[in-house]
C-alpha positions in Angstrom: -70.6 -82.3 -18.8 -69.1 -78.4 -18.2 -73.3 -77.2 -18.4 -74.0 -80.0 -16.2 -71.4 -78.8 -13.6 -72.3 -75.2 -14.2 -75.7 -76.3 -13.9 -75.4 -77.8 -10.6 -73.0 -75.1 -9.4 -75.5 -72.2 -9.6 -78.7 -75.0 -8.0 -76.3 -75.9 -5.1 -75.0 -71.7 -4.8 -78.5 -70.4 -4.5 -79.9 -73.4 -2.0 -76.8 -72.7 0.5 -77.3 -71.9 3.8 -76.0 -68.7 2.9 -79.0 -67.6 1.0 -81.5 -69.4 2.9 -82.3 -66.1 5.5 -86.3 -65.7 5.9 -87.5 -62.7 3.6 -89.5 -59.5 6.2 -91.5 -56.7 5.1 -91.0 -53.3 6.3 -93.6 -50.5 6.6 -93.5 -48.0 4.1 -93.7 -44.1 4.7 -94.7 -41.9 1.8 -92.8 -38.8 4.6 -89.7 -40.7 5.3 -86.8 -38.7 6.4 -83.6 -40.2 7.8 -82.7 -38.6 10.7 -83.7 -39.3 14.4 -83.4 -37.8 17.6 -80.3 -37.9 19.4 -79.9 -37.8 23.0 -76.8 -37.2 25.3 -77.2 -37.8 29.0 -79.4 -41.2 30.0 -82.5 -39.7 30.2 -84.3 -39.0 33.9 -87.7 -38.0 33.7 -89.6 -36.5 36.7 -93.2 -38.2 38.1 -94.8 -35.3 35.8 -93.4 -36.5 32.7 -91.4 -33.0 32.2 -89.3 -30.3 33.5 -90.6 -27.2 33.8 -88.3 -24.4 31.6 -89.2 -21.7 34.5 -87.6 -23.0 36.6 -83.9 -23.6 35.1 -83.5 -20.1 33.4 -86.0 -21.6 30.1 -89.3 -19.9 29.0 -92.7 -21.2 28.2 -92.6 -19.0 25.3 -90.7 -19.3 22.6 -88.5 -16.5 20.6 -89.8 -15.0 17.7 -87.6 -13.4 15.6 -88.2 -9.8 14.8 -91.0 -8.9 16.5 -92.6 -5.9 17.0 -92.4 -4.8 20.2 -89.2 -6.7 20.5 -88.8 -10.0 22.3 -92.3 -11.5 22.1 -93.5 -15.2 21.8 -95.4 -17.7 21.0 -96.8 -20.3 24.0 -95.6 -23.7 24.1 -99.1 -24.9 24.9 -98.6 -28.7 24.6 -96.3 -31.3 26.0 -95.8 -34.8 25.0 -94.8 -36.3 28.5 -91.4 -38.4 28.7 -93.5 -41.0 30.3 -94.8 -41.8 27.1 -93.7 -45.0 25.3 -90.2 -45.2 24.7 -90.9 -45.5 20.7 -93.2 -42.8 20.2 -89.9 -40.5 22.0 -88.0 -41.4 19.3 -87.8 -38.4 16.0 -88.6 -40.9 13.5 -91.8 -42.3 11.0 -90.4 -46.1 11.6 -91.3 -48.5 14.7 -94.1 -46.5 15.6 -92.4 -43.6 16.2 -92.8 -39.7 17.1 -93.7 -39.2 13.2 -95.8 -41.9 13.3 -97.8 -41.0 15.9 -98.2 -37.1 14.7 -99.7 -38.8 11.1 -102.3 -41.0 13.5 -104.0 -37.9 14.4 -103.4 -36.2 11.1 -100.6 -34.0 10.8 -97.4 -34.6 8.7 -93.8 -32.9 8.1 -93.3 -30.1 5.6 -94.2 -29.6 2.1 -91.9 -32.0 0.1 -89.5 -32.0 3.4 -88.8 -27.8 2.2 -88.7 -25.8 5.8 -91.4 -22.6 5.3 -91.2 -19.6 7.3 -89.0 -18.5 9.1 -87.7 -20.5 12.5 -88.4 -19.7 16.2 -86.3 -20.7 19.2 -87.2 -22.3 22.6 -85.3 -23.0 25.7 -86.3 -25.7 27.6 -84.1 -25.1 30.9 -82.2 -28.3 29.7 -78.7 -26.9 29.6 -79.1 -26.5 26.0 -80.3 -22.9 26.0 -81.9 -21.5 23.1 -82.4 -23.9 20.1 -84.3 -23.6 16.8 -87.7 -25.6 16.8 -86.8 -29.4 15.6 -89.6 -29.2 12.9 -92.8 -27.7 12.0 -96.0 -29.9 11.4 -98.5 -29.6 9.7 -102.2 -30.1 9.4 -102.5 -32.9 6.5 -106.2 -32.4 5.5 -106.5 -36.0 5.0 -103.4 -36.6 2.9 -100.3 -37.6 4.8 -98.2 -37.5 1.2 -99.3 -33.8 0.4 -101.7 -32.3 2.6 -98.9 -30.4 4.5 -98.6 -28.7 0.6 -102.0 -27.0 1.3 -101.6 -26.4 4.5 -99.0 -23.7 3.8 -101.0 -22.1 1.1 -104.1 -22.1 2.9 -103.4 -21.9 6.1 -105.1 -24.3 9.1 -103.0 -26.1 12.2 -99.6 -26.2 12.6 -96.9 -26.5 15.8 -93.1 -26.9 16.3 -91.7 -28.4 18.4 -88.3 -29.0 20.7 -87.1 -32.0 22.7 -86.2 -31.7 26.3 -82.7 -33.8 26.4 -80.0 -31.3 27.4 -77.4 -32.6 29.8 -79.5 -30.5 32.9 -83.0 -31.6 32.6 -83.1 -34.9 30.4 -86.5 -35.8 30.3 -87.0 -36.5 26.5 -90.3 -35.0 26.6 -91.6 -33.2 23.4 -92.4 -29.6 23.8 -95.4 -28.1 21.1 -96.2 -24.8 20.0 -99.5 -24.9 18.2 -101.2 -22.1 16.6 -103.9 -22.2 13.5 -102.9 -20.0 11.0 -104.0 -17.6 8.1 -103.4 -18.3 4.7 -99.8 -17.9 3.2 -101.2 -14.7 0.9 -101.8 -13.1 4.7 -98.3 -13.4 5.7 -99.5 -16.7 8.1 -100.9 -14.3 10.6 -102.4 -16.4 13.4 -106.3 -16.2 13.6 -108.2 -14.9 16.4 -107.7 -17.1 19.4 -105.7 -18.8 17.5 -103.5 -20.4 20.0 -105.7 -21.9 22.8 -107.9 -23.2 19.8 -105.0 -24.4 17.6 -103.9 -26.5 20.7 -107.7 -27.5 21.3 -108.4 -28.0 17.7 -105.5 -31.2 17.4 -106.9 -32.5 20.9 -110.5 -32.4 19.5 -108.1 -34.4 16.2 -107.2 -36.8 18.8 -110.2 -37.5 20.6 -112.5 -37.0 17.3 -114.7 -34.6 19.2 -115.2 -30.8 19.9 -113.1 -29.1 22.8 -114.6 -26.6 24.6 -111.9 -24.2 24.8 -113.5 -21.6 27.1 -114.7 -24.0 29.7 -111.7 -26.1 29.9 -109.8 -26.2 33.1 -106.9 -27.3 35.5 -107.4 -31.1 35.7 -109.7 -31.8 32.5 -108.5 -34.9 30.9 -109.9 -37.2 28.0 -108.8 -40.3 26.2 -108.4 -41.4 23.3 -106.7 -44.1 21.1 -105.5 -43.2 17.2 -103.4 -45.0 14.7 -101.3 -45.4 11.5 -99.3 -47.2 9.8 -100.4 -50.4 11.3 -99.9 -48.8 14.8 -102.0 -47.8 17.3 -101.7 -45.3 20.3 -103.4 -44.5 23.4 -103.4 -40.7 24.9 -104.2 -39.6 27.9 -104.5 -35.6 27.3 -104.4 -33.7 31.0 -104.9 -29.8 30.6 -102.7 -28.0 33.4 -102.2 -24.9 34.4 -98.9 -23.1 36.5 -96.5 -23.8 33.2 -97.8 -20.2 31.4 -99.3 -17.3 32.0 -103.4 -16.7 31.4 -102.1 -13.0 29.8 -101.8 -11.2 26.0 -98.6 -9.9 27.3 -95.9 -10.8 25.4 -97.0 -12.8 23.4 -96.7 -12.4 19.4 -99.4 -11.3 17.4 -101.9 -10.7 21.1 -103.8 -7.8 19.6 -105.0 -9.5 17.2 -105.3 -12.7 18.5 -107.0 -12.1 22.0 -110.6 -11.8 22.4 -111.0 -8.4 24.4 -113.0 -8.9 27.1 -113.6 -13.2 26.6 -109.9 -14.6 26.8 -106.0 -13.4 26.7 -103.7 -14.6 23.9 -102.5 -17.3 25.9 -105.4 -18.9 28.6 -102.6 -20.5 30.7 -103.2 -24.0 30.3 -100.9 -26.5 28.3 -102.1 -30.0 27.2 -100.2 -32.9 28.6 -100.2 -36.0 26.1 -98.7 -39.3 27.8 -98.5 -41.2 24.7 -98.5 -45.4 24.7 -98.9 -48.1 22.1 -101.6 -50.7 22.5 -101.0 -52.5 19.0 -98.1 -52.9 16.3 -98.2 -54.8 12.7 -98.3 -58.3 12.1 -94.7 -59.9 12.8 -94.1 -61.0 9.3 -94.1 -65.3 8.8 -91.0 -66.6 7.9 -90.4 -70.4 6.6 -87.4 -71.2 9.1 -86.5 -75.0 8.7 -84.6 -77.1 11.4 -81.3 -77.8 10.7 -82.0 -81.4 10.1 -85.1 -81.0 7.8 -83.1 -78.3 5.7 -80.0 -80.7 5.1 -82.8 -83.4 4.1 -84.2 -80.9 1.5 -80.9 -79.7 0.1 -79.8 -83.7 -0.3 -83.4 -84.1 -2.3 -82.4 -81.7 -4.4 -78.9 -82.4 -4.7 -80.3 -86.3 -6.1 -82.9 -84.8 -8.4 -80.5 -82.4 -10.3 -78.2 -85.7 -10.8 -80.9 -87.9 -12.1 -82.5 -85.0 -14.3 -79.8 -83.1 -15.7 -78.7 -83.8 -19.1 -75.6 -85.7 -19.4 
């Protein structure tokens, strides 16, 4: 009688409505990091999806740590409007997010999450002055696990990138600095042009077709849709020009990466992404029986452990 009782004490335990809750799947990131963006102010974001820096004591450029001349940088040549959709804002790999959306076109986070090279600094004219780059991206070559591995050893696209939610200018709009890079046994030197073809190199990612950098102008757009992870975006890329200057001066590494005589280091034009999500995973299918129809299982089972159960 006791391993009858016992019996029946773990069969009525384990069908309790306190263990009946339907099972979900989550997604699974092979990149997952834990942290998210934060924001402090409700954010309030302009018609154009963006602040400009310029205009509130920021820069376009960002700061480059000992440079030579002093006090050079590097453009911020793409934004990722705060019109976009609310998930893709959010600093994370999970519900579709920023992360998310940066593997969709083929770029993931760091080698093994380890920050290379050193950091650069941006400010946004947010009220947060001058901040170190949130993360640097990389070019995956196919391989969202460890393709950012061979980026840094052999070099290819890359950006960093800064979010626009100080307490002055909350837009939540992501700010890029994209560059392609030389191999990590050349110091990650930028290549020639390297800067307006870094920037039109991930649009051409996004789009799946060739940009052509030197014809490009105020007002091109294209579209495009992507997707990962069971998720799948829509961009609307808008080139756009006012935000930086079509000059080598002042910006790092412009003898060597300006075309004498075809185009400066930095063309002018940034590359505005407004970012939305046109399809998510399958809602997982969970068994979820009435309250009646549950209570009519549990006393079936209740009536076959009696008449079953050794005596």
């Amino acid at each position: 009688m006791a391993a009858r009782a016992l019996s029946l004490s773990l069969i009525l335990l384990c069908c309790s409505p306190t263990f009946a809750y339907p099972f979900h799947y989550s997604s699974w990131y092979p990149w997952r990091r834990s942290w998210k963006r934060s924001t402090g102010s409700t954010r309030n974001v302009p018609s154009e999806g963006f602040y400009n820096p310029s205009l509130t004591g920021g820069s376009m450029l960002t700061f480059v740590p000992n440079t030579f001349p002093e006090g050079q940088g590097e453009p911020l040549n793409a934004i990722l409007s705060g019109n976009s959709d609310e998930r893709v804002l959010q600093d994370t790999e999970t519900n579709g997010g920023l992360l998310n959306y940066f593997a969709s076109f083929g770029f993931s986070g760091e080698c093994l999450g380890q920050h290379s090279g050193s950091d650069q600094g941006a400010d946004l004219g947010d009220g947060n002055g001058i901040l170190n780059e949130t993360a640097v991206i990389r070019w995956n070559y196919g391989d969202p696990q460890l393709g950012s591995c061979k980026e840094t050893i052999q070099g290819g696209n890359h950006f960093r990138y800064w979010v626009q939610n100080g307490p002055e200018a909350n837009s939540g709009a992501i700010f890029m600095g994209i560059s392609y890079e030389l191999p990590l046994q050349l110091d990650h030197d930028i290549v020639s042009n390297g800067y307006n073809n870094g920037r039109d190199w991930l649009v051409g990612n996004i789009t799946g077709s060739a940009i052509p950098s030197l014809t490009l102008t105020n007002g091109t757009t294209y579209t495009s849709t992507t997707s990962f992870g069971n998720y799948t975006y829509q961009t609307q890329i808008t080139y756009v020009d006012g935000l930086l200057q079509n000059t080598s001066i002042g910006i790092n590494h412009n003898i060597t990466v300006s075309v004498e005589g075809v185009v400066n280091a930095s063309d002018g034009l940034v590359a505005v992404l407004e970012v939305s999500i046109t399809g998510t995973p399958p809602t997982s299918i969970a068994w979820k029986p009435s309250p009646s129809r549950f209570w009519q299982l549990y006393s079936l089972i209740f009536v076959l452990c009696l008449t079953f159960l050794p005596s």
